[in-house]
VOFI-816637 format. One record per residue (C-alpha): residue number from 0; residue in three letters; z, x, y. Coordinates in steps of 0.25 Angstrom, whole numbers, plus 2048, in hexadecimal, padded with zeros to 3 digits. Last residue first. Layout:
# residues N
+-----+-----+-----+-----+-----+
!   n ! res !   z !   x !   y !
+-----+-----+-----+-----+-----+
! NUM ! ala !   Z !   X !   Y !
...
+-----+-----+-----+-----+-----+
END
This chain:
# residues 394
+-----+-----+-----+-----+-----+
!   n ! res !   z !   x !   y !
+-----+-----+-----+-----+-----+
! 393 ! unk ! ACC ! 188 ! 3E8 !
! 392 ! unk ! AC4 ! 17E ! 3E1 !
! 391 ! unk ! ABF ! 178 ! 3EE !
! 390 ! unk ! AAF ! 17B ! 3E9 !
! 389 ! unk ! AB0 ! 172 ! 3DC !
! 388 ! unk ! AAD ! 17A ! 3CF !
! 387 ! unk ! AA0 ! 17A ! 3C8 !
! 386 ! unk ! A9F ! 183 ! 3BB !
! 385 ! unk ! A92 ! 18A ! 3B8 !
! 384 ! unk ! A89 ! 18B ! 3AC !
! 383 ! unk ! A8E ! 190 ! 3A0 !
! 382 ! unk ! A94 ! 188 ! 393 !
! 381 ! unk ! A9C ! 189 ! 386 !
! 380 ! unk ! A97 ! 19C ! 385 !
! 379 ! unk ! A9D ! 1A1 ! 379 !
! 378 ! unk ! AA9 ! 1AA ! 374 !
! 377 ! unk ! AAD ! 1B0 ! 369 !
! 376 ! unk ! AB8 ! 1B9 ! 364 !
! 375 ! unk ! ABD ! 1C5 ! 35B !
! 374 ! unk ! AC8 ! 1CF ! 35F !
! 373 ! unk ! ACA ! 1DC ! 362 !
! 372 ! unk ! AD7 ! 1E3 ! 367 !
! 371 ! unk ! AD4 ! 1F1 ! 36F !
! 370 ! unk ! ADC ! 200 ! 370 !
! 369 ! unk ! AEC ! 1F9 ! 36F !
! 368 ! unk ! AF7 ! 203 ! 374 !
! 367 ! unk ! B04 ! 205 ! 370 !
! 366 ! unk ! B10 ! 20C ! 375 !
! 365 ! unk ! B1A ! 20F ! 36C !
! 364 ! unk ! B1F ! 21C ! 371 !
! 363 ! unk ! B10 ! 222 ! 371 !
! 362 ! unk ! B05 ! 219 ! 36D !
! 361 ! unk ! B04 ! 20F ! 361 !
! 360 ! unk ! AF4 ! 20B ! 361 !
! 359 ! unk ! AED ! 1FC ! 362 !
! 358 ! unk ! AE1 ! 1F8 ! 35D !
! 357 ! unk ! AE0 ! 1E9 ! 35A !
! 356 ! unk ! ADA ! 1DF ! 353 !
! 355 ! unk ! AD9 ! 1CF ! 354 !
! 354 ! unk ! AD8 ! 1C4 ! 34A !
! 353 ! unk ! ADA ! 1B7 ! 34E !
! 352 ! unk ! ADF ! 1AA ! 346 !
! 351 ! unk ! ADE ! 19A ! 347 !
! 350 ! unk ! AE0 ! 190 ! 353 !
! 349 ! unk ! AF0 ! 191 ! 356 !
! 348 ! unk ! AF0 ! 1A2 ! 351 !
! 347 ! unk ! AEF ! 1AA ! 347 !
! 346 ! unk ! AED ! 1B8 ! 348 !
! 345 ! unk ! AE5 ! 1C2 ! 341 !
! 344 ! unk ! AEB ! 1D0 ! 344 !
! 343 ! unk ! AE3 ! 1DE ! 345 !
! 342 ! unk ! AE6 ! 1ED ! 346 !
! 341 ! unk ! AF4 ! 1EF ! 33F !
! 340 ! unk ! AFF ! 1F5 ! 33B !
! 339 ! unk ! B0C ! 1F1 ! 336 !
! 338 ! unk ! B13 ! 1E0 ! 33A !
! 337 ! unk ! B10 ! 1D4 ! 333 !
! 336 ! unk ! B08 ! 1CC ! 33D !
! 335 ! unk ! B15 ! 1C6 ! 345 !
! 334 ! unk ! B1A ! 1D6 ! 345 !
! 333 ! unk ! B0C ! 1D9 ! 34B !
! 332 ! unk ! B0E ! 1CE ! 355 !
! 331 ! unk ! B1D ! 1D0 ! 359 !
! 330 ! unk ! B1A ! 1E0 ! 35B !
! 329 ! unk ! B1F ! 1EB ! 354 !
! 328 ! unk ! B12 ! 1F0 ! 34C !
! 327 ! unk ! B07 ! 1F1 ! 358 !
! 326 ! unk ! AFA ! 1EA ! 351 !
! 325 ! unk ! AFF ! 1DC ! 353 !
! 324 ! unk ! B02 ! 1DD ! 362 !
! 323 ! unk ! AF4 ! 1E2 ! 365 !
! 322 ! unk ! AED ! 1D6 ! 35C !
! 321 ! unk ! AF7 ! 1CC ! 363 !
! 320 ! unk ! AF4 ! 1D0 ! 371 !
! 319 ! unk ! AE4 ! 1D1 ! 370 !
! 318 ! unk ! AE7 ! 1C2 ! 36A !
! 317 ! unk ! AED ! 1BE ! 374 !
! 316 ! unk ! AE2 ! 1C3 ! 37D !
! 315 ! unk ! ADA ! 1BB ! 375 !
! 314 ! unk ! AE3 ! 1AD ! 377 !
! 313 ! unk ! AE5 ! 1A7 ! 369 !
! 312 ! unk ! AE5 ! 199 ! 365 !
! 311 ! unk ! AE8 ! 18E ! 36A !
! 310 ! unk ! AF0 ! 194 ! 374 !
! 309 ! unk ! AFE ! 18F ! 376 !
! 308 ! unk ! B00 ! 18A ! 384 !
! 307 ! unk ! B04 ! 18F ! 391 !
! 306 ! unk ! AFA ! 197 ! 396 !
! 305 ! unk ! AF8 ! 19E ! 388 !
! 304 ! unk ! B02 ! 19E ! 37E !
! 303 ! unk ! B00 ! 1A5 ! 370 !
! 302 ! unk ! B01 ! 1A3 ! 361 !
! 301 ! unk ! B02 ! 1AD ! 357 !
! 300 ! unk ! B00 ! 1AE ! 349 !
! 299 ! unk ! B01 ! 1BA ! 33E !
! 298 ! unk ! AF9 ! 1C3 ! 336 !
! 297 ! unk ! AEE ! 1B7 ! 332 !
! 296 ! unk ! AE6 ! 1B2 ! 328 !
! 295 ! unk ! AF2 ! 1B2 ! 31D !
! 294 ! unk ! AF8 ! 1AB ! 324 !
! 293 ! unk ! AF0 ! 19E ! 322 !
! 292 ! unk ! AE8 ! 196 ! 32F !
! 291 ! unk ! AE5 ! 18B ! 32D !
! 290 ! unk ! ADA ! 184 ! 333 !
! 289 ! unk ! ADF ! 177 ! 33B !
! 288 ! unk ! AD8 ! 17A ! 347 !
! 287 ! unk ! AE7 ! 17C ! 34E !
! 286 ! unk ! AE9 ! 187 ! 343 !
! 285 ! unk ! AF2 ! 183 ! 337 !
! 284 ! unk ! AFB ! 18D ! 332 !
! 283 ! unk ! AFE ! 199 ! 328 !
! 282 ! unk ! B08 ! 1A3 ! 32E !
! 281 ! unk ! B07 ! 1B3 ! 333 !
! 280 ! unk ! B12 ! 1B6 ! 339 !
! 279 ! unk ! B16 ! 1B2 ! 349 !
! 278 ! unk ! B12 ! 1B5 ! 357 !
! 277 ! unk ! B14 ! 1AE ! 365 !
! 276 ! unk ! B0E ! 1AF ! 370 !
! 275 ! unk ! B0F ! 1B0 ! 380 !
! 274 ! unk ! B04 ! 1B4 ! 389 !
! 273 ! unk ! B06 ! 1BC ! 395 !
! 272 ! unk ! AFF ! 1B8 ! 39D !
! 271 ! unk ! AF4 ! 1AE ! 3A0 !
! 270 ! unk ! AFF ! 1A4 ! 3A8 !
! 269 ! unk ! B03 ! 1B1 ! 3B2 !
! 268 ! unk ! B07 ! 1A7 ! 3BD !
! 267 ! unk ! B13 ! 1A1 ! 3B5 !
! 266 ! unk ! B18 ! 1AD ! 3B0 !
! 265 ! unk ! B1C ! 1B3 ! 3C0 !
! 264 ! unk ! B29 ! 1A9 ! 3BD !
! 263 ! unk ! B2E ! 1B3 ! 3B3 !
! 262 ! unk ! B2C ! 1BE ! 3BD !
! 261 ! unk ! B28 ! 1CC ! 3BF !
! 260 ! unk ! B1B ! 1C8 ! 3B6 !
! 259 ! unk ! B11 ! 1D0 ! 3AC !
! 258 ! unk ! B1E ! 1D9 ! 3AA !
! 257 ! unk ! B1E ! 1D8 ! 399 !
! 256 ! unk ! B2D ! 1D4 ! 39A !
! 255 ! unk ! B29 ! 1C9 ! 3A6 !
! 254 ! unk ! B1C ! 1C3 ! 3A0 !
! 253 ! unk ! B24 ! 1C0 ! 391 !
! 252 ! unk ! B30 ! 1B9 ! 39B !
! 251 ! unk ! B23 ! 1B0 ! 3A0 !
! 250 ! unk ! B1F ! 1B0 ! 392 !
! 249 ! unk ! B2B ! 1AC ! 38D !
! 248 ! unk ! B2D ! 19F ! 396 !
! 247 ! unk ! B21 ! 19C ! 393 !
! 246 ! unk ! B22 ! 19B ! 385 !
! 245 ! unk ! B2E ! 193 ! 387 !
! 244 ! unk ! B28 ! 189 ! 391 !
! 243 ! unk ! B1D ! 186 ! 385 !
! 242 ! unk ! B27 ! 185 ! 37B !
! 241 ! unk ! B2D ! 17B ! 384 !
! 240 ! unk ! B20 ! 173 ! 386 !
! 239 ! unk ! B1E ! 172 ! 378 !
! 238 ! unk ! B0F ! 16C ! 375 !
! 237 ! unk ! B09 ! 17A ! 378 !
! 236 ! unk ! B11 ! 180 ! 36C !
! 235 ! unk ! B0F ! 177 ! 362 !
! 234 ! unk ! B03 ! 172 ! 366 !
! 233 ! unk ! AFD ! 17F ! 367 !
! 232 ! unk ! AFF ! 182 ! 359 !
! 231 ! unk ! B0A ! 18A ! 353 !
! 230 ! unk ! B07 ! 193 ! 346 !
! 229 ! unk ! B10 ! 1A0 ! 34E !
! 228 ! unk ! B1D ! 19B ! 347 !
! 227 ! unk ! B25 ! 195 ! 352 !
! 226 ! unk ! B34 ! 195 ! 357 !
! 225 ! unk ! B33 ! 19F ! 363 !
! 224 ! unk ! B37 ! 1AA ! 35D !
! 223 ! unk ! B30 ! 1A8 ! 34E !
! 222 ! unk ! B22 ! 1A8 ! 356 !
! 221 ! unk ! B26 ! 1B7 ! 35A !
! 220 ! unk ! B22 ! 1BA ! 368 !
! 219 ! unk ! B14 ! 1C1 ! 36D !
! 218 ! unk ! B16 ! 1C2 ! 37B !
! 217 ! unk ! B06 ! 1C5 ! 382 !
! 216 ! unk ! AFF ! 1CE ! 38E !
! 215 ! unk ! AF1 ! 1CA ! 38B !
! 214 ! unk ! AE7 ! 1D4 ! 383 !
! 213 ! unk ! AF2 ! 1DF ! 381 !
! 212 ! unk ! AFF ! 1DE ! 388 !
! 211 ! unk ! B0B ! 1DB ! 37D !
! 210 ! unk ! B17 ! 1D4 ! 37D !
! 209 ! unk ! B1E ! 1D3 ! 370 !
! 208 ! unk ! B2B ! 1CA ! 370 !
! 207 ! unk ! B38 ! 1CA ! 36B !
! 206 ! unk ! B3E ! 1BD ! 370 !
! 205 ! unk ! B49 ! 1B9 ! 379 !
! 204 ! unk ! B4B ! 1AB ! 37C !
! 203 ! unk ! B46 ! 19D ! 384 !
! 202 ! unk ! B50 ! 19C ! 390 !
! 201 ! unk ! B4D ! 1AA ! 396 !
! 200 ! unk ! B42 ! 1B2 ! 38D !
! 199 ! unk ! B47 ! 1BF ! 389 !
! 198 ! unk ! B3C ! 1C7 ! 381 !
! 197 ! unk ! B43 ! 1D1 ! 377 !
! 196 ! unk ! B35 ! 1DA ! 376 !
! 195 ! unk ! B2C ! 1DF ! 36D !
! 194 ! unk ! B22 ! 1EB ! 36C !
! 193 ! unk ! B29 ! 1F0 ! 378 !
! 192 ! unk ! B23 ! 1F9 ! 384 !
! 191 ! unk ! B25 ! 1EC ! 38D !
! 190 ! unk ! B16 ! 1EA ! 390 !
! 189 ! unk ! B13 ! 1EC ! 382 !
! 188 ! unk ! B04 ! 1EF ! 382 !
! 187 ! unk ! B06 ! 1F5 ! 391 !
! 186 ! unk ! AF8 ! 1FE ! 392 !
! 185 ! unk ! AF9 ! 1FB ! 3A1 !
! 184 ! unk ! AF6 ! 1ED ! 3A2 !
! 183 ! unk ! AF3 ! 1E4 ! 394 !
! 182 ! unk ! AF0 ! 1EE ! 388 !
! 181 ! unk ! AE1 ! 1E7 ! 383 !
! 180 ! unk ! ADE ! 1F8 ! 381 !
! 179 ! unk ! AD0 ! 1F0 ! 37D !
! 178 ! unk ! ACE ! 1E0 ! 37A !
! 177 ! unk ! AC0 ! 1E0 ! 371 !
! 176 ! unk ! ABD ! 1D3 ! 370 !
! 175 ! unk ! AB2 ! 1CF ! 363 !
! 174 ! unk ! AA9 ! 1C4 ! 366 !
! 173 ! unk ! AA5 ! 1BA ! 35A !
! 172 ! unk ! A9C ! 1B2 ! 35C !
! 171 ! unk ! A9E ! 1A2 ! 35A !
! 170 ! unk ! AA6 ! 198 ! 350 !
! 169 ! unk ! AAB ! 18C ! 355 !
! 168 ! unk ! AB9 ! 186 ! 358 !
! 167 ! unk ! ABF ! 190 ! 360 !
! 166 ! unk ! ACE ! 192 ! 35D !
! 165 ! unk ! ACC ! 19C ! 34F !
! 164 ! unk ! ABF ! 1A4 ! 351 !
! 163 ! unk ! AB3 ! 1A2 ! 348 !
! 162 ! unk ! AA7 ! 1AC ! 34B !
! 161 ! unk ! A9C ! 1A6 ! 345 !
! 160 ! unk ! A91 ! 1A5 ! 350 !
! 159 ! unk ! A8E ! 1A1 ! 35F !
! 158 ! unk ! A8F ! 1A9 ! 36C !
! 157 ! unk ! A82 ! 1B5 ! 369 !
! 156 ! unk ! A82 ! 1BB ! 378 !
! 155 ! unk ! A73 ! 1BD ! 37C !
! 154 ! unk ! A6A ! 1C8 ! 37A !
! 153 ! unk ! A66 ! 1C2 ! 36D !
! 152 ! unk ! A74 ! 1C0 ! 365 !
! 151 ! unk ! A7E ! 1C9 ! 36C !
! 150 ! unk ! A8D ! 1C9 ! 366 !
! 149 ! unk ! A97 ! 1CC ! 371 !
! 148 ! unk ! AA1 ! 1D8 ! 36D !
! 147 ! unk ! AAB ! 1D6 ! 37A !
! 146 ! unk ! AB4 ! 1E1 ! 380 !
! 145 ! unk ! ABF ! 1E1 ! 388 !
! 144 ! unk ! AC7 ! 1EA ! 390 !
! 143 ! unk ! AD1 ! 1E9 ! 399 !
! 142 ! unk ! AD6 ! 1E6 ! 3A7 !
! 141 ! unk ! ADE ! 1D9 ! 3A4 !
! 140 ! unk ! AD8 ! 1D0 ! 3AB !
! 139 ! unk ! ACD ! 1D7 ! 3AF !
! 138 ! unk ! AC7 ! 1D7 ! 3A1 !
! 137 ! unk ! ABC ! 1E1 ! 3A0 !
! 136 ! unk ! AB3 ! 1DE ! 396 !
! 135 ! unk ! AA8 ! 1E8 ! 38F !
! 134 ! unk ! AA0 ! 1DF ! 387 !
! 133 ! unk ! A99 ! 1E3 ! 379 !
! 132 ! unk ! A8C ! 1DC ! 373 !
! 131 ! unk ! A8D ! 1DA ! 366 !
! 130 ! unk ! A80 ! 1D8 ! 35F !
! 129 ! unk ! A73 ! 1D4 ! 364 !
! 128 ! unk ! A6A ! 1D6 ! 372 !
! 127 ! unk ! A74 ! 1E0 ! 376 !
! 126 ! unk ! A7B ! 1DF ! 384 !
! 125 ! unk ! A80 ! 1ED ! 38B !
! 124 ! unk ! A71 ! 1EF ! 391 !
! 123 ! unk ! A71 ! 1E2 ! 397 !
! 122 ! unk ! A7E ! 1E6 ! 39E !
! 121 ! unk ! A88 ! 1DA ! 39D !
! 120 ! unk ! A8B ! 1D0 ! 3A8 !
! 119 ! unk ! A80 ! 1C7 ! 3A3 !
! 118 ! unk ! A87 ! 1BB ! 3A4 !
! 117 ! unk ! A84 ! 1B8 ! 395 !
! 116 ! unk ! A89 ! 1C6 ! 393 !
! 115 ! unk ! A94 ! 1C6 ! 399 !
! 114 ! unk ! A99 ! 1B7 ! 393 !
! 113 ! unk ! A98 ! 1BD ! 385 !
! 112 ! unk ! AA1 ! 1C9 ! 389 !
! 111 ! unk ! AA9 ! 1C0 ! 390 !
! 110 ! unk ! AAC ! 1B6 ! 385 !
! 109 ! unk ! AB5 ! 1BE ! 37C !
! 108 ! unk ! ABE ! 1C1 ! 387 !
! 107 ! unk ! AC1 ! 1B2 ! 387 !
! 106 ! unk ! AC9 ! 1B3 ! 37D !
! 105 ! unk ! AD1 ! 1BE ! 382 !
! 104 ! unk ! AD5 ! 1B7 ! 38F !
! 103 ! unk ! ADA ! 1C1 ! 397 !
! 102 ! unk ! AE7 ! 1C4 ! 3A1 !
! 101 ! unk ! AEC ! 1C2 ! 3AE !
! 100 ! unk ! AE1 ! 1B9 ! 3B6 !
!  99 ! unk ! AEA ! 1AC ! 3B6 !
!  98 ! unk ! AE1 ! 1A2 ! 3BE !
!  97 ! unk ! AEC ! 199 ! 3C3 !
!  96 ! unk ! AEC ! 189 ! 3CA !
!  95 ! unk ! AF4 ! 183 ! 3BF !
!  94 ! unk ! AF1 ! 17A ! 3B4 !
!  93 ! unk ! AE8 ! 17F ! 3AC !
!  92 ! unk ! AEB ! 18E ! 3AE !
!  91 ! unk ! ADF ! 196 ! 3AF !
!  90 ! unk ! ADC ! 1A4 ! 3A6 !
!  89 ! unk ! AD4 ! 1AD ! 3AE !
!  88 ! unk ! ACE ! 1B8 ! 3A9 !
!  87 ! unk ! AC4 ! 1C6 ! 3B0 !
!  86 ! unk ! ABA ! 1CB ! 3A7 !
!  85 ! unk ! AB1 ! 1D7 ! 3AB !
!  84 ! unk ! AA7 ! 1DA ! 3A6 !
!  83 ! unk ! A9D ! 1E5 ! 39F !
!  82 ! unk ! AA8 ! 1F1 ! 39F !
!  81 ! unk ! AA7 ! 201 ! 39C !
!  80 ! unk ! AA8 ! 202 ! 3AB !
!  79 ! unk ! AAD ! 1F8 ! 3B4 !
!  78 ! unk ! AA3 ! 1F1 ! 3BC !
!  77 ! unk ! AA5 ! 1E6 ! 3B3 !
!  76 ! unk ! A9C ! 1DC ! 3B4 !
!  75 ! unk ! AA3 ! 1CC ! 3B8 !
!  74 ! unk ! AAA ! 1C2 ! 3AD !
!  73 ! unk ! AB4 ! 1B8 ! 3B5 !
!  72 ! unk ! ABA ! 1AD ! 3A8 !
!  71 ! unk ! AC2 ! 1A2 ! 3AB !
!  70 ! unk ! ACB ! 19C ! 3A0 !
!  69 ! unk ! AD2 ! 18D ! 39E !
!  68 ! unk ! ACE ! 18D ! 390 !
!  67 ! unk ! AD9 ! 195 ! 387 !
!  66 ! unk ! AE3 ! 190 ! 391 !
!  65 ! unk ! AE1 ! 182 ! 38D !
!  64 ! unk ! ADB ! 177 ! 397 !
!  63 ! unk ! ACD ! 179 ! 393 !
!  62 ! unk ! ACA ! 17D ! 3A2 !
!  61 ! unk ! ABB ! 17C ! 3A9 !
!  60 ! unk ! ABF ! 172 ! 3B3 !
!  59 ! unk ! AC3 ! 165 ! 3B7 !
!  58 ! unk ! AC9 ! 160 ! 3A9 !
!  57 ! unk ! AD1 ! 16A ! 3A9 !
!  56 ! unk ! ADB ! 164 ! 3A1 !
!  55 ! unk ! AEA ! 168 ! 3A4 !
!  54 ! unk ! AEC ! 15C ! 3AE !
!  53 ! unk ! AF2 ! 163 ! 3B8 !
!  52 ! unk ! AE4 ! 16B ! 3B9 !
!  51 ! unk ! AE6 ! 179 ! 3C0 !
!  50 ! unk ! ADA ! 17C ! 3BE !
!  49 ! unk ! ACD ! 176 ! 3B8 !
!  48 ! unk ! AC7 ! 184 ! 3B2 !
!  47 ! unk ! ABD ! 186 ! 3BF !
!  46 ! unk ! AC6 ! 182 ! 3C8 !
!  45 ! unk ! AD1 ! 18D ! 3C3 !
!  44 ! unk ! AC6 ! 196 ! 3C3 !
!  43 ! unk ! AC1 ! 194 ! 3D0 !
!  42 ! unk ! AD0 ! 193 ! 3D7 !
!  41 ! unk ! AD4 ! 1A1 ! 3CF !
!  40 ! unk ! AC5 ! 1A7 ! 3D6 !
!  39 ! unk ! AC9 ! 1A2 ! 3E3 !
!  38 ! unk ! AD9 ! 1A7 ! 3E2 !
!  37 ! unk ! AD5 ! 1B4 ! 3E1 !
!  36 ! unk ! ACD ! 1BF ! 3D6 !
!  35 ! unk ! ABE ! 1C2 ! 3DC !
!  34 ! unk ! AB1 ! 1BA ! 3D7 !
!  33 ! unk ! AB8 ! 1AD ! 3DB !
!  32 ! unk ! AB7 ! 1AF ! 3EB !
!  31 ! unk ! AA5 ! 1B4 ! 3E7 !
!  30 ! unk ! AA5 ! 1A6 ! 3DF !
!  29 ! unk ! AA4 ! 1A9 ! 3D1 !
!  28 ! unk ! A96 ! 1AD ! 3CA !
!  27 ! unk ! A97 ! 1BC ! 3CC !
!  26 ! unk ! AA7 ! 1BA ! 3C4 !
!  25 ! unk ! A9C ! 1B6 ! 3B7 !
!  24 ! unk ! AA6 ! 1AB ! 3B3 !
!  23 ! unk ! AAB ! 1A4 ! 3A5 !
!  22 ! unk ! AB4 ! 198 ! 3A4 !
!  21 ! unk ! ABC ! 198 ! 39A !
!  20 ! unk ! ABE ! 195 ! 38A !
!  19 ! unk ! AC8 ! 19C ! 381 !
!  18 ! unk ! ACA ! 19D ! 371 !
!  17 ! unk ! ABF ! 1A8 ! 371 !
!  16 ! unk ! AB6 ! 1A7 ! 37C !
!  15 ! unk ! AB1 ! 19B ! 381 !
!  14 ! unk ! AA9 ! 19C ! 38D !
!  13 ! unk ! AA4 ! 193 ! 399 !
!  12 ! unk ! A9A ! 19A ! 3A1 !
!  11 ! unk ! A9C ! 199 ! 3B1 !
!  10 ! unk ! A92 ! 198 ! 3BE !
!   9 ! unk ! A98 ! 192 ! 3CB !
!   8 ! unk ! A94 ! 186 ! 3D1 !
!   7 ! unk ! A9E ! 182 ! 3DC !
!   6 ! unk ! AA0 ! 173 ! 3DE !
!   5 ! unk ! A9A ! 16B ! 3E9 !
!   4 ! unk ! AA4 ! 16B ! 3F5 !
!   3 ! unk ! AAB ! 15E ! 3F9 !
!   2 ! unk ! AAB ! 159 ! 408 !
!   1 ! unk ! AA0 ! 150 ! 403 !
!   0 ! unk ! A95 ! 14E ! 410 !
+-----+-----+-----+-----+-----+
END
């Protein structure tokens, strides 16, 4: 008789939401040690993505290799009131045994709703036959407030259509994201009580930078500081081992002033957050598709890091950050955009543009607080079934 197990069969939906892809669970499905936070529910995940892989493939598991498609997804009913589910992310390192749990993905936010009610997580009563059907998300992650406008064709989930989005190659339906009071923590938008700060990095520089909680915690830095423009590619960027050290090393230092970490070295287990980017004016280029993208299309460009690597486009939760920096007059980003008031920014970015809105209100002494940040995605389902994983993966 084999001395090795048959594989666990356990049932997933493979999503793409956005620009980001993952593995989706109902948390009912997962093995009853796997349904609860611990070291067997980061051992499943890691297993089912393909990690830690040396060789930076994942060619043994559910993984694209990228940050933006190395994702696991738990959806389960919320017993909370005024919510439908609840959405708990883990982004997994490639090449390393870590599920980091720390923040969201806000791409993939726009595939939950979608995947609700596929699952039947919803209240029949709260699902239309047509039109938009609204879901009430609570992301665990971060403890806020999502919403999700899913289109409804026929009692079921309309997927396909003509909503184009810049980083995904085919049109589908579009699903508006509501991000509400997106302030990370305790209401803390500028964990530092600055609008910008004299970050010293030790070994690289000082920089004035803007750090801001709202969507992700993120340290917006000026393109011109770091000697680009804000039109890089990932090539450029991702191909320089020593830039890519730098920007490290500035986000680690980023961590410490906005007290996510105690410690410098604390940085290398916190891989999701924060995220570092970089901002500059509005500048005509061409976008890793090849379609160009003139000035006079956008407010600005940014480009940001995620896990290590210049994204290849825009992470959601990014994006909440740059719609809420842009808004607040003072800040790297709305200066970058051209500075006054505003409720919206169209950014460009390494695969195209984005535009995102923003609510947010001066209060006393400074203090400012954002109401919601709304921005358009899709999402559909690539595959559902179940995914097999070999018994010992622990």
């Amino acid at each position: 008789m084999s001395a090795f197990k048959p594989q666990q069969k356990i049932r997933a939906t493979y999503m793409r939401g956005g620009t980001s892809k993952g593995v989706f669970f109902n948390v009912a499905d997962l093995p009853p040690e796997a349904q609860v936070s611990g070291p067997a529910r980061d051992a499943l995940c890691l297993r089912v993505i393909g990690s830690p892989d040396p060789y930076g493939k994942h060619t043994d598991g559910m993984g694209g290799a990228t940050s933006s498609t190395s994702k696991v997804v738990l959806v389960s009913k919320s017993e909370r009131p005024g919510h439908d589910v609840d959405y708990l992310f883990g982004q997994i390192s490639i090449d390393s045994p870590f599920v980091d749990w720390s923040g969201n993905c806000g791409n993939l936010s726009a595939a939950v709703g979608p995947f609700a009610i596929a699952e039947g997580l919803m209240d029949a009563a709260r699902v239309p036959m047509e039109g938009p059907c609204e879901v009430r998300i609570w992301q665990a992650n971060i403890e806020k407030t999502l919403l999700n406008q899913v289109p409804m064709s026929g009692g079921v989930v309309q997927e396909t259509g003509d909503f184009e989005l810049d980083g995904v190659t085919f049109p589908a339906a579009e699903v508006p994201v509501d991000f509400l009071d997106p302030a990370d923590g305790e209401g803390a938008l500028f964990p530092t009580g600055r609008l910008v700060d004299r970050l010293e990095v030790p070994g690289v520089g000082t920089f004035e930078a803007t750090m801001i909680n709202s969507g992700i915690p993120t340290i917006f830095l000026r393109a011109t500081e770091l000697g680009y423009t804000g039109t890089e590619l990932q090539d450029a960027i991702n191909n320089d081992a020593e830039a890519l050290a730098r920007f490290e090393t500035i986000r680690a230092h980023g961590a410490l002033a906005m007290g996510l970490i105690q410690d410098v070295s604390e940085a290398a287990t916190r891989q999701h957050t924060p995220k570092v980017a970089f901002v500059g004016p509005a500048t005509t280029y061409a976008a890793s598709s090849g379609k160009a993208v003139d000035a006079s299309s956008v407010d600005l460009c940014v480009r940001a890091l995620s896990m290590g690597k210049l994204h290849h486009a825009m992470m959601g939760t990014a994006a909440v950050a740059i719609a809420t920096a842009a808004v607040i007059p003072g800040t790297l980003v709305n200066e970058a955009a051209g500075g006054g008031e505003r409720d919206s920014v169209t950014f460009g970015h390494p695969s195209g543009t984005l535009r995102v809105g923003a609510e947010a209100t001066a209060g006393a002494g400074g203090n400012w607080a954002v109401k919601r940040v709304r921005m358009s995605r899709s999402a559909r389902i690539l595959m559902e079934g179940w995914v097999r994983i070999p018994s010992d993966h622990g």
